[in-house]
DRENPA-3360 file (N, C-alpha, C; in nm, 2 decimals, always signed):
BEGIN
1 = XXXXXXXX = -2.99/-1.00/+0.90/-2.87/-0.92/+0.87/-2.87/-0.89/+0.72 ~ -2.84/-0.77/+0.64/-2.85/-0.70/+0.55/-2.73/-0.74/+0.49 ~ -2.70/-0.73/+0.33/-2.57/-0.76/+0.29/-2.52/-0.61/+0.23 ~ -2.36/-0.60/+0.26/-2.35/-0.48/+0.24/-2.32/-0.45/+0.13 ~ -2.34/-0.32/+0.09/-2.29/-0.27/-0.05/-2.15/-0.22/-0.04 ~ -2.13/-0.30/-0.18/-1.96/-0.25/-0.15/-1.97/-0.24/-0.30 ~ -1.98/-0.09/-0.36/-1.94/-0.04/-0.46/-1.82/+0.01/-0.54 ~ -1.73/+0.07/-0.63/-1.66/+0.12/-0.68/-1.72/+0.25/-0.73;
9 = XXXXXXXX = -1.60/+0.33/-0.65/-1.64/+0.50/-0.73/-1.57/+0.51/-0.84 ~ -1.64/+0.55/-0.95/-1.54/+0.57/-1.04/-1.50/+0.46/-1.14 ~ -1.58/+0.35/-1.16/-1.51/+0.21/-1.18/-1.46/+0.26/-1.32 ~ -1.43/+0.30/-1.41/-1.41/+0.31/-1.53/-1.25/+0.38/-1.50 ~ -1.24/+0.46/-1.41/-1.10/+0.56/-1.41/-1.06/+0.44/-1.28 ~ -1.12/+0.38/-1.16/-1.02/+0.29/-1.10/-0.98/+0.20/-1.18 ~ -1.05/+0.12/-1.31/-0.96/+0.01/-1.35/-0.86/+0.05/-1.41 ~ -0.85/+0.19/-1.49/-0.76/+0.21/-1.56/-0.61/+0.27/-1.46;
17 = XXXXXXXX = -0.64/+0.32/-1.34/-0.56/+0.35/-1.27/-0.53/+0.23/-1.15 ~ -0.60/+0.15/-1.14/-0.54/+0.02/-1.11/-0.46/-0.06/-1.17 ~ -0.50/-0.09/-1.29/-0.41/-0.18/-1.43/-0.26/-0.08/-1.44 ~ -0.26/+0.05/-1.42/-0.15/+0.10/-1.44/-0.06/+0.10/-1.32 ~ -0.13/+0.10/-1.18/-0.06/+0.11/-1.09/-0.02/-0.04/-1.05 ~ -0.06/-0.17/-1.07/-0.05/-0.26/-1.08/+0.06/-0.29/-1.15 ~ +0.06/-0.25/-1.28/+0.21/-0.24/-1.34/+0.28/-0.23/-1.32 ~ +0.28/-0.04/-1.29/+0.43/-0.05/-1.21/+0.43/-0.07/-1.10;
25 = XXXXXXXX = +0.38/-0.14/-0.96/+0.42/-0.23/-0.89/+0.47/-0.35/-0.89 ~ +0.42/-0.40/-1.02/+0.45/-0.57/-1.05/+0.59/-0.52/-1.10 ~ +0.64/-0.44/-1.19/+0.77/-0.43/-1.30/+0.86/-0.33/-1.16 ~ +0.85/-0.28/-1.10/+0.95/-0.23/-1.02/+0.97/-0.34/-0.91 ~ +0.89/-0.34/-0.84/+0.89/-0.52/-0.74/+1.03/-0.56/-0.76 ~ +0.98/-0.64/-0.95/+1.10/-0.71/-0.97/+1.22/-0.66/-1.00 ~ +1.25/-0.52/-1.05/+1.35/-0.46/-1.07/+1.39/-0.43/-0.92 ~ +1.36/-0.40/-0.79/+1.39/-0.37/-0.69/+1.47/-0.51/-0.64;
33 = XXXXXXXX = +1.43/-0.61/-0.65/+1.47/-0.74/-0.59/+1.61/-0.83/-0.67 ~ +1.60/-0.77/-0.83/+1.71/-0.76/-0.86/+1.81/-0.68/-0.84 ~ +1.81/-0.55/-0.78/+1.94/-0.45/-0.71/+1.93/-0.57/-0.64 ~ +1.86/-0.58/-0.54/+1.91/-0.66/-0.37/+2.02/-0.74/-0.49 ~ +1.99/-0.86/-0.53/+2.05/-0.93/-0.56/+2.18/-0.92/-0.64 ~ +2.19/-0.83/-0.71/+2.29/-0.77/-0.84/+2.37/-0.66/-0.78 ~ +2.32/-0.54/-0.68/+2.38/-0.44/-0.67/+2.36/-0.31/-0.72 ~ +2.30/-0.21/-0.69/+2.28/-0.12/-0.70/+2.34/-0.03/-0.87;
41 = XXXXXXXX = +2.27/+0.01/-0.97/+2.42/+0.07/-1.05/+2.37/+0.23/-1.05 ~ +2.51/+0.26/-0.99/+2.54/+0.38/-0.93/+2.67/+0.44/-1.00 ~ +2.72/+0.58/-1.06/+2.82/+0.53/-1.12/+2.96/+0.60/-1.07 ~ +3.08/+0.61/-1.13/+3.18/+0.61/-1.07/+3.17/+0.74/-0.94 ~ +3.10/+0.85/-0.96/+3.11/+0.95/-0.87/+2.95/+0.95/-0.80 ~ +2.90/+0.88/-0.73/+2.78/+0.85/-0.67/+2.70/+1.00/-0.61 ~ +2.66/+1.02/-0.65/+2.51/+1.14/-0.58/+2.49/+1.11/-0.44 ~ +2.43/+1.20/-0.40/+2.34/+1.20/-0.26/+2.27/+1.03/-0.29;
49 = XXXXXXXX = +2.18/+1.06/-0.39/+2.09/+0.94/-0.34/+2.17/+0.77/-0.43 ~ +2.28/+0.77/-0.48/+2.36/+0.66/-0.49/+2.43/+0.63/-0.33 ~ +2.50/+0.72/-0.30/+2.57/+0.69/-0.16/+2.46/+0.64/-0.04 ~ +2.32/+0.69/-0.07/+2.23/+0.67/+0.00/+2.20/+0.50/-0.02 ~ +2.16/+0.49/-0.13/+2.13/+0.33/-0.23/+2.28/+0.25/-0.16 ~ +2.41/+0.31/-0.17/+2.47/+0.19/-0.15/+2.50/+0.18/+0.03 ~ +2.46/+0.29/+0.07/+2.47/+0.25/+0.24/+2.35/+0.16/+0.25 ~ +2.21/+0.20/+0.17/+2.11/+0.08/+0.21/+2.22/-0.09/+0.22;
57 = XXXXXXXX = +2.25/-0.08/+0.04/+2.31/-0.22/+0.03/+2.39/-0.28/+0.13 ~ +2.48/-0.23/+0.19/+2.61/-0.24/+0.28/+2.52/-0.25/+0.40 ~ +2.42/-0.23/+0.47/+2.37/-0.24/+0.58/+2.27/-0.34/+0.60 ~ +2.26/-0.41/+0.53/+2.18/-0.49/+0.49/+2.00/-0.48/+0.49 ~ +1.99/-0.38/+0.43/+1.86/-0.33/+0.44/+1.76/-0.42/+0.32 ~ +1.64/-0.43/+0.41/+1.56/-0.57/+0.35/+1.49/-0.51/+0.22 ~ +1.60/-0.48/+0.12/+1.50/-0.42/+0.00/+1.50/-0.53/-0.08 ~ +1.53/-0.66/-0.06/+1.44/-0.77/-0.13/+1.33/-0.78/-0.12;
65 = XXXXXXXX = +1.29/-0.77/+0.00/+1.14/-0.80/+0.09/+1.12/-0.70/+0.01 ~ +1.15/-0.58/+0.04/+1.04/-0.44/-0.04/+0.99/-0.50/-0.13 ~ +1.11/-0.51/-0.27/+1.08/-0.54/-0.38/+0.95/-0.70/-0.40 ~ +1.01/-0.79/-0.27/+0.91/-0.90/-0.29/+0.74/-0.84/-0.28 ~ +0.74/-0.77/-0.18/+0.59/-0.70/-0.13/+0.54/-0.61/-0.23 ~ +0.60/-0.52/-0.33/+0.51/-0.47/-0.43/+0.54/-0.56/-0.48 ~ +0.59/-0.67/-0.57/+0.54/-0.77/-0.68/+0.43/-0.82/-0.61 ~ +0.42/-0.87/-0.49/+0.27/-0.94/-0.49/+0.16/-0.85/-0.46;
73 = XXXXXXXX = +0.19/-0.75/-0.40/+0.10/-0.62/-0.43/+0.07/-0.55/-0.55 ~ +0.12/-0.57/-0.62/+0.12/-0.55/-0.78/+0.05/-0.65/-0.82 ~ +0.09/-0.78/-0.79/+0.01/-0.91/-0.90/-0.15/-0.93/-0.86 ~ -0.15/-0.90/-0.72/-0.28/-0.87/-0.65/-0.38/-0.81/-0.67 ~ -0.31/-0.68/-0.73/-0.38/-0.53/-0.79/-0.46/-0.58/-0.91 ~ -0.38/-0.67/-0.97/-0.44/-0.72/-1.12/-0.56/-0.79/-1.06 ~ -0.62/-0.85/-0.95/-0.76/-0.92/-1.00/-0.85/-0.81/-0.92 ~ -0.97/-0.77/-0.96/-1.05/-0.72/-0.91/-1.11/-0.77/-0.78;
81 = XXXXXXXX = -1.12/-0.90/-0.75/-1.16/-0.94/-0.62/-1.03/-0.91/-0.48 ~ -0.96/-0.88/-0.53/-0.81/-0.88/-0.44/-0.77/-0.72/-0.43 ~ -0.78/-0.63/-0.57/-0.73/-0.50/-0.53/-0.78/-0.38/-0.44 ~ -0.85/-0.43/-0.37/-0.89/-0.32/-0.24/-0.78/-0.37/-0.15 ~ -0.74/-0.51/-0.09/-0.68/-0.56/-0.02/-0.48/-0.52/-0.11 ~ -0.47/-0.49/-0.16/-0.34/-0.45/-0.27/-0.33/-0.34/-0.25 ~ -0.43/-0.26/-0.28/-0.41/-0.10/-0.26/-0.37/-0.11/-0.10 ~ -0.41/-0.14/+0.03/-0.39/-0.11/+0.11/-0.24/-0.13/+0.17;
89 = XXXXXXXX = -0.23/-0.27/+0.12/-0.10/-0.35/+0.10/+0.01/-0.24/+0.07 ~ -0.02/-0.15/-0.05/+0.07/-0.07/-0.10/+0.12/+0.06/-0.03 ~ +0.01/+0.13/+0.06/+0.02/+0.23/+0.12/+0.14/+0.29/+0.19 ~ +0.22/+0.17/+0.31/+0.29/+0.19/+0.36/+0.41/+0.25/+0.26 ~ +0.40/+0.16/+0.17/+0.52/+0.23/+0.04/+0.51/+0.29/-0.02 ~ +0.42/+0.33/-0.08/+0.33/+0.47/-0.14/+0.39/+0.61/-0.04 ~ +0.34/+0.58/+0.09/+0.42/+0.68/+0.13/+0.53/+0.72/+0.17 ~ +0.60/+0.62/+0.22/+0.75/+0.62/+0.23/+0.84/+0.68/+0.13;
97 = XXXXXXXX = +0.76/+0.65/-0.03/+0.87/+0.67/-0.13/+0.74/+0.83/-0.14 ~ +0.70/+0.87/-0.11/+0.68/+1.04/-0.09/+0.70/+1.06/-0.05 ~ +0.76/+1.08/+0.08/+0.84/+1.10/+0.18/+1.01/+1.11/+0.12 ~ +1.02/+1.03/+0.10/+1.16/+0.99/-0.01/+1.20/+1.10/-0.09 ~ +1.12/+1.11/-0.19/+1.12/+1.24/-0.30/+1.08/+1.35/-0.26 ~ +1.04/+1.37/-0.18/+0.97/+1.49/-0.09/+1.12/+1.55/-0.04 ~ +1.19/+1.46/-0.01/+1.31/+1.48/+0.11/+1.45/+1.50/+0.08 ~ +1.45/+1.40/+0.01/+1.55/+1.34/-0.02/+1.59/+1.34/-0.19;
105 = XXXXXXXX = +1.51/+1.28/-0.25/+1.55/+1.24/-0.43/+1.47/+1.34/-0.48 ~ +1.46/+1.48/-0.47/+1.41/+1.56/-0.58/+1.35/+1.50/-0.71 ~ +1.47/+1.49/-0.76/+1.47/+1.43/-0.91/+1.38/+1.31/-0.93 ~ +1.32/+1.28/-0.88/+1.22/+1.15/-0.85/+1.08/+1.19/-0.83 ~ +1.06/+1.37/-0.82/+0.91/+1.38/-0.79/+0.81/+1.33/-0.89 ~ +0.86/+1.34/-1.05/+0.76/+1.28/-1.10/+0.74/+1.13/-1.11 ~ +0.79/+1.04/-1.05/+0.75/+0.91/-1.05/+0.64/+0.91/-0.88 ~ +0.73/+0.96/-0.75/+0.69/+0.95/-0.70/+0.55/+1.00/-0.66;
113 = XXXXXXXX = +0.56/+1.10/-0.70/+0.38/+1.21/-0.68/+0.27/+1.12/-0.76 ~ +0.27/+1.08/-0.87/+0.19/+0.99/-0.98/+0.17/+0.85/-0.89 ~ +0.24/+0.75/-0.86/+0.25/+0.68/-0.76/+0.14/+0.71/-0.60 ~ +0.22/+0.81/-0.56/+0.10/+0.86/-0.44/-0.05/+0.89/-0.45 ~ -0.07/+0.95/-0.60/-0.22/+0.99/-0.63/-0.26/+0.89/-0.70 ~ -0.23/+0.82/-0.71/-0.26/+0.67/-0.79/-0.35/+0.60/-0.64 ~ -0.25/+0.54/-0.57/-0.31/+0.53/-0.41/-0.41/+0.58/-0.38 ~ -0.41/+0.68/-0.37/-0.44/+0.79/-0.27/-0.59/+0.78/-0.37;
121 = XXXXXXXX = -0.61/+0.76/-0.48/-0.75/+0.79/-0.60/-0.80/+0.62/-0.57 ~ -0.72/+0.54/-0.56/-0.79/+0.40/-0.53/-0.83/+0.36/-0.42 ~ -0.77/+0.44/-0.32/-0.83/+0.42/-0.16/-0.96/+0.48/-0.17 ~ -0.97/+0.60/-0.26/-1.11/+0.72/-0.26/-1.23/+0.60/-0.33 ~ -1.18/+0.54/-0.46/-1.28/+0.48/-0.55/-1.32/+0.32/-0.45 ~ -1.21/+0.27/-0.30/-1.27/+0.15/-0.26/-1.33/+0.18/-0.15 ~ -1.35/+0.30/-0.10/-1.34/+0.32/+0.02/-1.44/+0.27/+0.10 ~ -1.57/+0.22/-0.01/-1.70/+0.15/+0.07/-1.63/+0.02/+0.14;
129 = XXXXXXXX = -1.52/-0.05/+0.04/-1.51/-0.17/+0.10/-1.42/-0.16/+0.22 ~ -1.35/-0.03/+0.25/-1.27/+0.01/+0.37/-1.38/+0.06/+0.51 ~ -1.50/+0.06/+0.47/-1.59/+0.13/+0.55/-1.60/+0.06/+0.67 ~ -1.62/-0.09/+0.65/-1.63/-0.16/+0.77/-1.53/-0.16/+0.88 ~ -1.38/-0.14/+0.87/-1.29/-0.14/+0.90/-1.28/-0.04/+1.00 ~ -1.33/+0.10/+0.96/-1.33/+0.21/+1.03/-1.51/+0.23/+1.10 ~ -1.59/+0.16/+1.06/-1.68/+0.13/+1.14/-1.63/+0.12/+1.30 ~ -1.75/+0.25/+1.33/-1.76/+0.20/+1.51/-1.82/+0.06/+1.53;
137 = XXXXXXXX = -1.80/+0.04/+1.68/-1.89/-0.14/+1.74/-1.97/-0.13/+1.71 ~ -2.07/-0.23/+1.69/-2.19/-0.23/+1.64/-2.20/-0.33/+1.79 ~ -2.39/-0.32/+1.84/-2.39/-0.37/+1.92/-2.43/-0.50/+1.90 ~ -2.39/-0.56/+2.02/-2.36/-0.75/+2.01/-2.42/-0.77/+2.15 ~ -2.52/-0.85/+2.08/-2.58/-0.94/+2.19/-2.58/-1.02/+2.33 ~ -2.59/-0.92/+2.43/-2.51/-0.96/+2.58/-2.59/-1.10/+2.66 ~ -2.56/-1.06/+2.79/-2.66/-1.18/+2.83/-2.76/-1.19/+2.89 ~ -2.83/-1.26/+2.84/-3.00/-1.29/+2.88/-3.11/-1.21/+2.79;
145 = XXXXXXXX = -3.00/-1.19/+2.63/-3.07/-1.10/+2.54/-3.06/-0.98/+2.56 ~ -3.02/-0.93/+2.66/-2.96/-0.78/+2.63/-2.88/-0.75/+2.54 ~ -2.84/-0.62/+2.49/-2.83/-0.58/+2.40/-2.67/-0.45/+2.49 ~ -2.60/-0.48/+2.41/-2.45/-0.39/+2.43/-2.38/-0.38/+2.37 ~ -2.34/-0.21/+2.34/-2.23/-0.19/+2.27/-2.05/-0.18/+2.29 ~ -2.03/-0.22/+2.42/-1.93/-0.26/+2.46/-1.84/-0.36/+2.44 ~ -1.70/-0.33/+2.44/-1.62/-0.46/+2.37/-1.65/-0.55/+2.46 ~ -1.60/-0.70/+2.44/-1.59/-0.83/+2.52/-1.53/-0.75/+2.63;
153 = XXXXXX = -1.51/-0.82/+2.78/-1.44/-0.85/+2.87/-1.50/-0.71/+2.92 ~ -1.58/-0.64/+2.97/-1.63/-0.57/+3.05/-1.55/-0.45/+3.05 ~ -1.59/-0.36/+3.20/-1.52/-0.24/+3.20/-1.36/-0.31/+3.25 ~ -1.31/-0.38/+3.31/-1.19/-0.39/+3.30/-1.09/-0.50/+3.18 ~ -1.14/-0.46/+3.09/-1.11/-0.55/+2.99/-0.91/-0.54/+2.96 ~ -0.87/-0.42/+2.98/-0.73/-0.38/+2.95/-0.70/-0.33/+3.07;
% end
């Protein structure tokens, strides 16, 4: 069995765009988990997306958790043996909050777009270490040493 190569494209522009996206993962995290806990500041005559922020609050929408999940997706990002596993971590919110600004908060495209191509450039520079993941079966050794590329549990497996 061969060991595989799992390179970095780019390593010089992913650390620097990791260290930065790491940042603001780690520093928003915590600012998100402080709204949960403090409250949104919104001010006397609330916008679209305050009235939006305080129906989250009042509904009890899990944006502690959010904010828990990019801090450790953020603190993650910071070691190089962990941030292929962070970047992926981050995706789901990466695009949600494009989706968001896309939709909804205009006024947010420039955090949010920078954010998505941030992602979106670290998924490109890991993507050897993603390779296996999206790998078809490889075949696995049947019985009496035959050789098959079919999952366990035969044709009626499901």
């Amino acid at each position: 069995m061969t060991a595989e190569k799992r390179n970095i494209r780019l390593p010089r522009v992913a650390m620097v765009t990791r260290i930065l996206f790491a940042s603001f993962l780690f520093g928003t995290g915590i600012m998100t988990m402080g709204f949960a806990s403090n409250g949104y500041p919104v001010g006397d005559t609330p916008d679209d997306v305050g009235r939006f922020m305080i129906a989250l609050e009042q509904t009890g929408y899990l944006i502690f958790w959010v904010g828990f999940f990019k801090t450790v997706a953020g603190g993650l990002m910071f070691f190089p043996r962990t941030a292929p596993l962070a970047v992926l971590m981050s995706l789901p919110y990466v695009v949600n909050i494009l989706l968001y600004v896309t939709f909804f908060a205009h006024q947010y495209l420039v955090i949010g777009l920078p954010d998505f191509a941030a992602c979106a450039l670290l998924i490109y520079c890991y993507f050897d270490w993603y390779r296996p993941i999206l790998a078809s079966p490889t075949e696995q050794p049947g019985p009496m040493g035959t050789s098959t590329s079919r999952p366990s549990g035969g044709d009626h497996a499901f």
